[in-house]
MIKOL-433917 format. One record per residue (C-alpha): residue in one letter; chain; x, y, z; residue number from 0. Coordinates in nm, 4 decimals, always signed. Example, Ala and Ser with C-alpha at 12.3 -4.5 7.8 and 13.67 -1.06 7.14 Angstrom:
! residues 2
(figu A; A; (+1.2300; -0.4500; +0.7800); 0)
(figu S; A; (+1.3670; -0.1060; +0.7140); 1)
END
This chain:
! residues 180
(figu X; A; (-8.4330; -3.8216; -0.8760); 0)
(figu X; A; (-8.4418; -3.4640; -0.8167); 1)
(figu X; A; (-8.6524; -3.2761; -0.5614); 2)
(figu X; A; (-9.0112; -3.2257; -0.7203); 3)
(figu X; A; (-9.2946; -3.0250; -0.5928); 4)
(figu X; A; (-9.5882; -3.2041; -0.5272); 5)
(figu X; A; (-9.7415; -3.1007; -0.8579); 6)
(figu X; A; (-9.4401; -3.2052; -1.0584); 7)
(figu X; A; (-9.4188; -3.4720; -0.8792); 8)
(figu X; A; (-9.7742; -3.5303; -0.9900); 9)
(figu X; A; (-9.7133; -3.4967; -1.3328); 10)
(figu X; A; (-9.4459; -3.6774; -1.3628); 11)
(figu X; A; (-9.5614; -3.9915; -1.2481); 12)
(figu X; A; (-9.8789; -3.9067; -1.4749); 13)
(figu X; A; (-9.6317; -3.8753; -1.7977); 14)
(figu X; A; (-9.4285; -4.1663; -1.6679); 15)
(figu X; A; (-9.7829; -4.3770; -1.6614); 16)
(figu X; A; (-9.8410; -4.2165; -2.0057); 17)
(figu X; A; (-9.5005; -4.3679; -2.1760); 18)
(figu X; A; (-9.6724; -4.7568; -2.1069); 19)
(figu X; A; (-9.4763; -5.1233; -2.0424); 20)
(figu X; A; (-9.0497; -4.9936; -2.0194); 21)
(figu X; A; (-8.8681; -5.1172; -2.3710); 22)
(figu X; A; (-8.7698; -5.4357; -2.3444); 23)
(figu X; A; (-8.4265; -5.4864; -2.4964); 24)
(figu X; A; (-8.4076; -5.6432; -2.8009); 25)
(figu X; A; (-8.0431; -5.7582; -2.7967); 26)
(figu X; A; (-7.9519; -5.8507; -2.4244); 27)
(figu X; A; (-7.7071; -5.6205; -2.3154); 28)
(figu X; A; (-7.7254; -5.3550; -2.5837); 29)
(figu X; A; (-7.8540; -5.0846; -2.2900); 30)
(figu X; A; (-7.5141; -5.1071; -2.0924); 31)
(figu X; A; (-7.2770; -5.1064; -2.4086); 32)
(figu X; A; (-7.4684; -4.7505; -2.5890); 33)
(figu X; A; (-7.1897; -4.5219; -2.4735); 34)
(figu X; A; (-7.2531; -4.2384; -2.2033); 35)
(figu X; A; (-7.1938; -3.9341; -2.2189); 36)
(figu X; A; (-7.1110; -3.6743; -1.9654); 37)
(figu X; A; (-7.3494; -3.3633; -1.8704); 38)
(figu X; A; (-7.2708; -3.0662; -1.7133); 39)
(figu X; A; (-7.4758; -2.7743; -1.6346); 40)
(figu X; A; (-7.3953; -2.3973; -1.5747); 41)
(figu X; A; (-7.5552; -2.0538; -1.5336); 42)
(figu X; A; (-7.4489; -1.7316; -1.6953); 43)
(figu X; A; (-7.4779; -1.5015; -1.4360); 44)
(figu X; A; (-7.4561; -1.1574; -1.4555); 45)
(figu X; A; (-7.4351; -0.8438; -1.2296); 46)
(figu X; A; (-7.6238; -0.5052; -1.2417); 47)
(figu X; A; (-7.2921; -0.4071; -1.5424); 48)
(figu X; A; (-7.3515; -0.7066; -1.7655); 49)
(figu X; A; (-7.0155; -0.8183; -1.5970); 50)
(figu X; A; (-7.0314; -1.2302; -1.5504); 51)
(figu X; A; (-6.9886; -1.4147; -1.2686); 52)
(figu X; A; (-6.6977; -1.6637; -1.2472); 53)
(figu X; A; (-6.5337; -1.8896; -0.9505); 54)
(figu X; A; (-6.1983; -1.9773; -0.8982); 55)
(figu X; A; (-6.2243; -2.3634; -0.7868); 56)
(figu X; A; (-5.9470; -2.5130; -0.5633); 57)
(figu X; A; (-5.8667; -2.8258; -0.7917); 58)
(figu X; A; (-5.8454; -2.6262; -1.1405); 59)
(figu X; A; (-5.5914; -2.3248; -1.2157); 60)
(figu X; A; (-5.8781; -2.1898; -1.4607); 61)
(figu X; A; (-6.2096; -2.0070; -1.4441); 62)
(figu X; A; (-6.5149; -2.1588; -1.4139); 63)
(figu X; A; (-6.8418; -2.0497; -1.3932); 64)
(figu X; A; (-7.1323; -2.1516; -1.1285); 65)
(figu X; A; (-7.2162; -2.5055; -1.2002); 66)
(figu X; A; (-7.1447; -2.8887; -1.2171); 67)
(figu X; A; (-7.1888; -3.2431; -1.3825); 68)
(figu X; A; (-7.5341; -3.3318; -1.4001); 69)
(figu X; A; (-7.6220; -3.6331; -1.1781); 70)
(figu X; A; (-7.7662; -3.9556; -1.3176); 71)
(figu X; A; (-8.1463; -3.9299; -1.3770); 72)
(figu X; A; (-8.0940; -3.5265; -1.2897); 73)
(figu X; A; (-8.2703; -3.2668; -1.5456); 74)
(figu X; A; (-7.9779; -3.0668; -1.6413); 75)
(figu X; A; (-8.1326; -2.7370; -1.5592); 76)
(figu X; A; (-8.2642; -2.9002; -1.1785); 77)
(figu X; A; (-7.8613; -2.9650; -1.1541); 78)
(figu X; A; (-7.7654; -2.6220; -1.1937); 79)
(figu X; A; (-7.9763; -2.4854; -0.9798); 80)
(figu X; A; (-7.8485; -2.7347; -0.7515); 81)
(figu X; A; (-7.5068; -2.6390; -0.7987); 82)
(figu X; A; (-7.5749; -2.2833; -0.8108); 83)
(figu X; A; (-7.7313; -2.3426; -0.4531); 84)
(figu X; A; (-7.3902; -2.5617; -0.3322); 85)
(figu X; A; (-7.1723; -2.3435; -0.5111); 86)
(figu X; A; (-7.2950; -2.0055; -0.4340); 87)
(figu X; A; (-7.5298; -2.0657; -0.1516); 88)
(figu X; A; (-7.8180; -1.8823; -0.3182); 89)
(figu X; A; (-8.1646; -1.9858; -0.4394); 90)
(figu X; A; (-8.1839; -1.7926; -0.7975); 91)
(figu X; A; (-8.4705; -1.8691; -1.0401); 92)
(figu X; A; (-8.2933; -1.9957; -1.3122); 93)
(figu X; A; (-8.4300; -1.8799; -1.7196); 94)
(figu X; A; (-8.3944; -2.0722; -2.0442); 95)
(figu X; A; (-8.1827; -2.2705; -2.1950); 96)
(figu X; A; (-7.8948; -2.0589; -2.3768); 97)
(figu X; A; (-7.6017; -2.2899; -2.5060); 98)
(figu X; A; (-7.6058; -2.7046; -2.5680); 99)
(figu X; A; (-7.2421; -2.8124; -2.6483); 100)
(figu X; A; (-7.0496; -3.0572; -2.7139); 101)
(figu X; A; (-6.7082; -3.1470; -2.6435); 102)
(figu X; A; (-6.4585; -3.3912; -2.7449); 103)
(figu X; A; (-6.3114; -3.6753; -2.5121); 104)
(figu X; A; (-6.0210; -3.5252; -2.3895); 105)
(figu X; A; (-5.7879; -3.6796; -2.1682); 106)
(figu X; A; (-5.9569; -3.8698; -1.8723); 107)
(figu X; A; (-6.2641; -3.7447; -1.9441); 108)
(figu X; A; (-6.5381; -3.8652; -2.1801); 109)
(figu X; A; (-6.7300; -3.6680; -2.4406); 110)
(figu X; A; (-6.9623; -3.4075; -2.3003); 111)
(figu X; A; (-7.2864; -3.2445; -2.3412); 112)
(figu X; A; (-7.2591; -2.8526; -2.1845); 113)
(figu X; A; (-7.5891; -2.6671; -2.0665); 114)
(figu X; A; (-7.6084; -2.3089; -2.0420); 115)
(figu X; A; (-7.8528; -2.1560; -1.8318); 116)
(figu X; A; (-7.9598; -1.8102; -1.8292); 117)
(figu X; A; (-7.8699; -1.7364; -1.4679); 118)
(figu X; A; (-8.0159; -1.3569; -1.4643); 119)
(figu X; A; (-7.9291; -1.0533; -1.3087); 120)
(figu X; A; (-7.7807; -1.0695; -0.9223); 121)
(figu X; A; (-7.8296; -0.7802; -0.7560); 122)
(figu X; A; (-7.5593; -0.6378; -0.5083); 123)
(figu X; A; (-7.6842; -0.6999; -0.1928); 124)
(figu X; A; (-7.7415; -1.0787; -0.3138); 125)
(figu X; A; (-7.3956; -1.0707; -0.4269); 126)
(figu X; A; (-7.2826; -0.9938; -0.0781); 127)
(figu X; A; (-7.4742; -1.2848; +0.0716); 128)
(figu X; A; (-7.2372; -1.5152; -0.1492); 129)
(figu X; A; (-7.1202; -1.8120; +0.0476); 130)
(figu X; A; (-6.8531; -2.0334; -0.1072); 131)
(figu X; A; (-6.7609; -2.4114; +0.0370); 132)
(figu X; A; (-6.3941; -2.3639; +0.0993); 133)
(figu X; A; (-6.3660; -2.6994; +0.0024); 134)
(figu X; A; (-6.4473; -2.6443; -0.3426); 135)
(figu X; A; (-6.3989; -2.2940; -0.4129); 136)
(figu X; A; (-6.1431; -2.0054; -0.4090); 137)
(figu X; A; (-6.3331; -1.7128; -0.4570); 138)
(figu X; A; (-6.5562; -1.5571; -0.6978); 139)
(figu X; A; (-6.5514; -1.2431; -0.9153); 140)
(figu X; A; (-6.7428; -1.0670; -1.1886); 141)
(figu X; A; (-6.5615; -0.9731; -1.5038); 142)
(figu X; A; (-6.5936; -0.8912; -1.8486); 143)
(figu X; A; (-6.5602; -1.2163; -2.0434); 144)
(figu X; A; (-6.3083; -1.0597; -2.2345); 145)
(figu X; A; (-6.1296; -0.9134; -1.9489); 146)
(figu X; A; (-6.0840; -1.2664; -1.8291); 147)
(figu X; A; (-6.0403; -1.4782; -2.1821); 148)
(figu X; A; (-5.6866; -1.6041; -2.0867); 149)
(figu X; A; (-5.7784; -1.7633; -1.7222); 150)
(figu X; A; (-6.0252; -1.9903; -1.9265); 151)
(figu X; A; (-6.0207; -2.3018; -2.0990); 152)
(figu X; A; (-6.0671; -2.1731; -2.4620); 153)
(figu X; A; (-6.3600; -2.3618; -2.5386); 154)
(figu X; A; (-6.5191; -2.2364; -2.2170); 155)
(figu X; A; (-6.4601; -1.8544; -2.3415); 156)
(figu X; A; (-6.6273; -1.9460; -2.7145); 157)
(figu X; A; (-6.9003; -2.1288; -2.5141); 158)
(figu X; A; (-6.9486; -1.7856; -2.3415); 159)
(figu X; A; (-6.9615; -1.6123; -2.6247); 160)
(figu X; A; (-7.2234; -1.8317; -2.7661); 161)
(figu X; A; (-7.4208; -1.7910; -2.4388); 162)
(figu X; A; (-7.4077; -1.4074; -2.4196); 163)
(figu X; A; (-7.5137; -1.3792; -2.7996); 164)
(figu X; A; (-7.8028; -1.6161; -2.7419); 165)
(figu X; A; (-7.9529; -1.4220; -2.4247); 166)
(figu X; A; (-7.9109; -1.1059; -2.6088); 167)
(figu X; A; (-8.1192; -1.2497; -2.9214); 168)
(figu X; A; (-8.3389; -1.4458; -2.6856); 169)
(figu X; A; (-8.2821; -1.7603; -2.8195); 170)
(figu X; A; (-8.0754; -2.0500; -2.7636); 171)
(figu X; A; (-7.8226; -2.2418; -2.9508); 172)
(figu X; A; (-7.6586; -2.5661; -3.0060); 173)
(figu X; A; (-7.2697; -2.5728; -3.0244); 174)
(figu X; A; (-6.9627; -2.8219; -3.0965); 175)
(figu X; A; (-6.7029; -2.7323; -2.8418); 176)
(figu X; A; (-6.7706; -2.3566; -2.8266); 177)
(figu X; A; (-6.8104; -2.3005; -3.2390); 178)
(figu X; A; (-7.1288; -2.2978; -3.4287); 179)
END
């Protein structure tokens, strides 16, 4: 489980409590053959231009932006600020929820659920305390989404798009890999 305050931690034994005896399953079994899926978090990030924030990781020759597969019994949005913490080495206060999607099995990997978290504003001098592990990462940049479209993976770019429209309405919105 994730780290909890002790106040969440609190309540979420209390809600935990509140949910009674665990289900019992009704057809031995069934629990382990309900397929999985995978989840990933990210955060939208943005500097003081409205330019995003994007990484260059060592193991893809794409864009990506700050983020990572959610971890079992992980919240998605305690993952990404997780990852945003391993990734960038920053503590940001993370917003709302901007983008759900979902994506296709594709190759090795399974089906996919995609949070998008509303990563805020980074100031310069926060910027400049950006610490990448070496072992993960390349480098970083900000860009225009546009600027950028053809170093990502296309349904990355229309999940951006998604993202930035949603913050800008304050709302969020639910996706199938990257389209409405």
């Amino acid at each position: 489980m994730h780290h909890l305050d002790a106040d969440q931690a609190a309540r979420f034994f209390q809600d935990m409590n509140a949910e009674g005896e665990p289900e019992k399953e009704f057809n031995p079994g069934i629990a382990s053959r309900i397929p999985g899926k995978t989840v990933a978090a990210g955060a939208l990030i943005q500097d003081g231009q409205g330019r995003l924030l994007f990484v260059t990781p060592i193991y893809k020759p794409y864009l990506e932006i700050p983020g990572g597969v959610v971890n079992s019994n992980e919240p998605p949005h305690a993952a990404c600020q997780r990852e945003v913490r391993e990734e960038l080495g920053l503590d940001i206060e993370l917003g709302g929820l901007l983008v759900v999607d979902w994506t296709p099995q594709h190759g090795v990997w399974r089906d996919s659920l995609q949070f998008i978290f509303d990563g805020g504003v980074l100031p310069a001098e926060q910027a400049q305390r950006i610490t990448l592990p070496y072992d993960e990462l390349k480098n970083f940049q900000f860009a225009e989404l546009d600027q950028v479209a053809k170093q990502l993976k296309p349904s990355l770019h229309r999940r951006l798009q998604q993202a930035v429209a949603a913050k800008e309405a304050g709302t969020a919105t639910y996706s199938e890999f990257g389209r409405s």
